[in-house]
C-alpha positions as CSV (number, residue, x, y, z in Angstrom):
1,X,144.3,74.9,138.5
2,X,140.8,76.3,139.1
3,X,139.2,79.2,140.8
4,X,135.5,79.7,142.4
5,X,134.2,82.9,141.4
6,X,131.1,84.2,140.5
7,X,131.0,86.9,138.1
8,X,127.0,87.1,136.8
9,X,126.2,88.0,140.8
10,X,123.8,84.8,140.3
11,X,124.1,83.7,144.0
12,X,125.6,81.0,142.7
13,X,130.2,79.5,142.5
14,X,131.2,78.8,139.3
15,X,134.3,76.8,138.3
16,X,136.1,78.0,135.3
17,X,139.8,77.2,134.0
18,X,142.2,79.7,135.2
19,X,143.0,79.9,131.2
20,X,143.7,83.4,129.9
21,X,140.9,85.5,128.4
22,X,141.2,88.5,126.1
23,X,138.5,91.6,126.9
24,X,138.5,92.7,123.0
25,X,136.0,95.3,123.6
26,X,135.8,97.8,126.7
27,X,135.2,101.3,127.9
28,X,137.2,101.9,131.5
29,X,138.0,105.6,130.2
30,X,134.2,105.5,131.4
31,X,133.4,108.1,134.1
32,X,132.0,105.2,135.9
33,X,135.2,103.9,137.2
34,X,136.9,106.9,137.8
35,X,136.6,105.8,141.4
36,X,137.7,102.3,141.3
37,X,139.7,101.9,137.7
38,X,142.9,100.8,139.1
39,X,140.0,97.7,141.6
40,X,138.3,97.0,138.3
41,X,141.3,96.2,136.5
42,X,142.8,94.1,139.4
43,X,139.7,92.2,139.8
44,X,140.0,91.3,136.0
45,X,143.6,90.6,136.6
46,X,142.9,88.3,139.5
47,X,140.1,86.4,137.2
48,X,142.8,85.2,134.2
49,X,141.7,88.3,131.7
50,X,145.1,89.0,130.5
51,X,144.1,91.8,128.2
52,X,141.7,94.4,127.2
53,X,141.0,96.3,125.1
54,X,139.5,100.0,125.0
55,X,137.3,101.2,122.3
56,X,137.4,104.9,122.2
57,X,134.5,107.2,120.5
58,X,136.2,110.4,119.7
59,X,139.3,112.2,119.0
60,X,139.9,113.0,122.9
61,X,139.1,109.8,123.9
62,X,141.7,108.7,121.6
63,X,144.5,110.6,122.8
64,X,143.2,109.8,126.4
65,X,143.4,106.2,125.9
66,X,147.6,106.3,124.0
67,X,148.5,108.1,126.9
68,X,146.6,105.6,129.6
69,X,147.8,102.2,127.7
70,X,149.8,99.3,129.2
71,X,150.6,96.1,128.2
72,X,147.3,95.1,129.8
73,X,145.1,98.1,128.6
74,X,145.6,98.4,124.9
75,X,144.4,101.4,122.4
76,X,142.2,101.8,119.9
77,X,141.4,104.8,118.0
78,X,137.8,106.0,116.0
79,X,134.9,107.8,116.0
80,X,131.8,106.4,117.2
81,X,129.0,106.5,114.9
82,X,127.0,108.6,117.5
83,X,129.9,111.5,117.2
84,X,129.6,111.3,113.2
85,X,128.3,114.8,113.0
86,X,130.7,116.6,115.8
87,X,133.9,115.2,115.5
88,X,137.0,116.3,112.7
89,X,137.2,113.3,110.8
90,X,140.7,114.5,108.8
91,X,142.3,115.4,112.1
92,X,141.6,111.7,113.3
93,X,142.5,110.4,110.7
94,X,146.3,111.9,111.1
95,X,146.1,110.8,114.6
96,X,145.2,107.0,113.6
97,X,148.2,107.3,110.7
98,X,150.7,108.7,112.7
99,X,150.1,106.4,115.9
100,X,149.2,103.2,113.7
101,X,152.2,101.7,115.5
102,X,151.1,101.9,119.0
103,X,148.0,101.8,118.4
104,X,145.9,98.3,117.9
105,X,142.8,99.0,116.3
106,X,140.6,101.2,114.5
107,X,137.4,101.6,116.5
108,X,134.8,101.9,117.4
109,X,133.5,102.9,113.9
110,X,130.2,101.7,112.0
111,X,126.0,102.8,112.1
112,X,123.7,103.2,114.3
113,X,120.3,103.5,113.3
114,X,118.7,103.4,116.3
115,X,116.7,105.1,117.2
116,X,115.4,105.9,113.6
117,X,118.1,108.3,111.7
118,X,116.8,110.3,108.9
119,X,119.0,109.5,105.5
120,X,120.8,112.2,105.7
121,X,122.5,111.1,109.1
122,X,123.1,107.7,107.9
123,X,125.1,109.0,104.6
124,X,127.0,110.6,107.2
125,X,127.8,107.7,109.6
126,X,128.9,105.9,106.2
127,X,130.9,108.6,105.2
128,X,133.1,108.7,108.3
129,X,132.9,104.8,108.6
130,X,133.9,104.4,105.2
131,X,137.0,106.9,105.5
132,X,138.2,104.9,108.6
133,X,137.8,101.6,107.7
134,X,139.8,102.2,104.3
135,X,142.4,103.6,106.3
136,X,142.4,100.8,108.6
137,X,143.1,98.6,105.8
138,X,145.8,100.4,104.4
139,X,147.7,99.9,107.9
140,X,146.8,96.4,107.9
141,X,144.8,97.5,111.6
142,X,141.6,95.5,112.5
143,X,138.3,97.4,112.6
144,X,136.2,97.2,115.8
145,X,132.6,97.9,114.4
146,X,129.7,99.0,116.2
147,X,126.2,98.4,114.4
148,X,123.3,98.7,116.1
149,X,120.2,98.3,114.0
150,X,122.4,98.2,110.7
151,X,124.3,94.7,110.8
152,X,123.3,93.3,107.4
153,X,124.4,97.5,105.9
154,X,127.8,97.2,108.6
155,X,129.2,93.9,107.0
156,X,128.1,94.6,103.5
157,X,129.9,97.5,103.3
158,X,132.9,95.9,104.6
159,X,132.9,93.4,101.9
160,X,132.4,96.6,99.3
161,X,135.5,98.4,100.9
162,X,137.5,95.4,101.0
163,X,138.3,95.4,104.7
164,X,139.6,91.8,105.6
165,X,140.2,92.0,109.1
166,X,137.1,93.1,111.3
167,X,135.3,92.3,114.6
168,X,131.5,93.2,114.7
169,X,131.3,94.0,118.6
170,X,128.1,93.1,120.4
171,X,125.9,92.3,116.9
172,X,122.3,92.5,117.0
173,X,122.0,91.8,113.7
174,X,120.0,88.0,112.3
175,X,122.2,84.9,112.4
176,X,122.3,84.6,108.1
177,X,124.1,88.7,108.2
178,X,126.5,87.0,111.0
179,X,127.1,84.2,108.5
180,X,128.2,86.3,105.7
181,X,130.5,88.1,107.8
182,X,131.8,84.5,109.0
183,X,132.7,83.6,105.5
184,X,134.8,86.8,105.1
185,X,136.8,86.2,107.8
186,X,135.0,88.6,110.5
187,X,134.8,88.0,114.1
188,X,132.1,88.1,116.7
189,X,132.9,89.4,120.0
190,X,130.1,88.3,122.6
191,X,129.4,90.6,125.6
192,X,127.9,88.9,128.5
193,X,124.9,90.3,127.9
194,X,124.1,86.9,126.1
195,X,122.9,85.5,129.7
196,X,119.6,87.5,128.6
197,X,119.5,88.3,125.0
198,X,117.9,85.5,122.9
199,X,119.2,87.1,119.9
200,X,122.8,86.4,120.9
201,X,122.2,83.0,121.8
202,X,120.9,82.0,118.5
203,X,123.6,83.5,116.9
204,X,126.4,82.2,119.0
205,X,124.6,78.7,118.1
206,X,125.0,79.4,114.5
207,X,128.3,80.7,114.1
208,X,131.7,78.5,114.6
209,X,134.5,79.3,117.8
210,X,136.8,80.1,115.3
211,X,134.9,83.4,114.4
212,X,134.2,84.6,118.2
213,X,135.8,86.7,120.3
214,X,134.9,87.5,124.3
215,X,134.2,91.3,125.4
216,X,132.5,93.0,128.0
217,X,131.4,96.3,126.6
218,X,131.8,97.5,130.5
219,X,130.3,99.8,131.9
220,X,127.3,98.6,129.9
221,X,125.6,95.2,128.4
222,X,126.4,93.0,131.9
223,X,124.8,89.9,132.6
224,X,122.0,91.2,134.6
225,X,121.6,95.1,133.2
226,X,121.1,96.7,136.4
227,X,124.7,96.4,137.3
228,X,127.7,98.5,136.2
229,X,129.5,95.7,133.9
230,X,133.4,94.7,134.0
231,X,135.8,93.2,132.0
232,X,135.9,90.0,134.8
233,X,132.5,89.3,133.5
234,X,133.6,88.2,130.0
235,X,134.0,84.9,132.1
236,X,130.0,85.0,131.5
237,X,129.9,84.6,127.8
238,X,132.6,81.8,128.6
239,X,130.3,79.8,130.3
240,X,127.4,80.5,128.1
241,X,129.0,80.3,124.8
242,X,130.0,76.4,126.2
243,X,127.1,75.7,127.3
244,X,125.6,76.5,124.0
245,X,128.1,74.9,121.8
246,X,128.4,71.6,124.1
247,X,132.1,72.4,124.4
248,X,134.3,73.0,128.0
249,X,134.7,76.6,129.1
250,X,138.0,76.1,128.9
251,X,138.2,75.2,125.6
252,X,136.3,78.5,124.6
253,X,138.6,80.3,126.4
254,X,141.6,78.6,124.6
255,X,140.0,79.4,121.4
256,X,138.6,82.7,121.6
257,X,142.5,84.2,123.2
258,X,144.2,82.2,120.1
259,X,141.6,84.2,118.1
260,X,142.3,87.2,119.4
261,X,146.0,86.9,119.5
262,X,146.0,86.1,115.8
263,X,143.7,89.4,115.0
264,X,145.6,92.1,117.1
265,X,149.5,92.1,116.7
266,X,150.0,93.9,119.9
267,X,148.8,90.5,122.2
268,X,151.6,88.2,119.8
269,X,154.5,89.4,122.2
């Protein structure tokens, strides 16, 4: 069976499988849809995205998000890069240890560099990367990293700490960094922001479906960028990513839920 829909707002009906899709990345804790959470999430629902899942930024958000979760709207726990140098680190790490069960990622964690950070707040933002993500690995959880401006530093110091199981959200990194990740068993979740970013379009060119993963980063990086983004829209990268690799959209749908069903234990049941 198909449905018409069109989620880019192009003016245009678009006929995708009505094949499940996995929202790996998402903010709807986002004051943004305090108005319309419960819409948002049946409009997703309605569209074949059977999961997603949130990627807090702090310690409340994190406590927020186990209390909010469902077997649709899965938890992750971390600090964001940006709350490096306000947040408790120790006290979220006790929270990630002692809710590593119900949890089902750490995240999101990593570097951002822009714009420009002196060296003393990058050794920071590696610092509380570096203590999460070797936690993460202890409790066998994936890491959801977020590295703007630092790719190439993001996966090369998941390679140091011996992280195996990671998905570099939204990338902007070059193509060859991507690779590198590719070879250590990383994944690449695509936001559908790649209907205007050239950058992700190479990328996705370069790298095979087995390493990518759908997200929407909602409320931000939509297909248009002047339009509050949601989690239906990962339907966007679908099409694009199929277009791109010559394939059906429904065979990047297939392969990008298998992928994320094999990374995050919580979608096997």
């Amino acid at each position: 069976m198909e449905f018409s829909h069109d989620p880019a707002g192009r003016g245009q009906v678009s006929l995708f499988p009505s094949s499940p899709v996995v929202d790996v990345h998402c903010h709807l804790l986002d004051q943004s849809f305090d108005d319309d959470r419960h819409d948002v999430i049946s409009r997703a629902k309605a569209e074949s995205v059977v999961a997603v899942i949130e990627g807090t930024q702090n310690l409340g958000e994190s406590r927020r998000m186990l209390a909010e979760r469902t077997e649709f709207w899965h938890a992750s726990a971390g600090i964001h890069p940006s709350f490096a140098h306000t947040e408790d680190v120790a006290s979220m790490l006790e929270f990630i240890e002692a809710n590593a069960h119900d949890i089902v990622a750490v995240g999101e964690i990593g570097l951002d560099y822009y714009p420009e950070k002196t060296e003393q707040e990058k050794e920071r933002m590696r610092d509380v990367f570096r203590s999460q993500a070797e936690l993460a690995r202890e409790l066998d959880l994936p890491v959801v990293v977020h590295s703007r401006s630092a790719g190439k530093e993001a996966i090369s110091l998941l390679l140091k700490w011996g992280v195996k199981k990671a998905v570099l959200h939204a990338f902007d990194g070059k193509s060859s960094s991507a690779l590198e990740g590719v070879r250590a068993g990383y994944s690449f979740s695509i936001p559908p922001s790649i209907s205007r970013s050239q950058q992700k379009r190479k990328m996705v060119s370069a790298l095979p479906l087995g390493a990518m993963l759908l997200e929407s980063d909602s409320p931000v990086l939509g297909p248009t960028g002047k339009e509050r983004n949601e989690p239906k829209n990962v339907w966007v990268s679908a099409e694009i990513i199929a277009e791109l690799k010559r394939v059906p959209v429904k065979e990047v749908a297939e392969i990008t839920t298998a992928n994320a069903t094999k990374l995050f234990r919580a979608l096997q049941h």
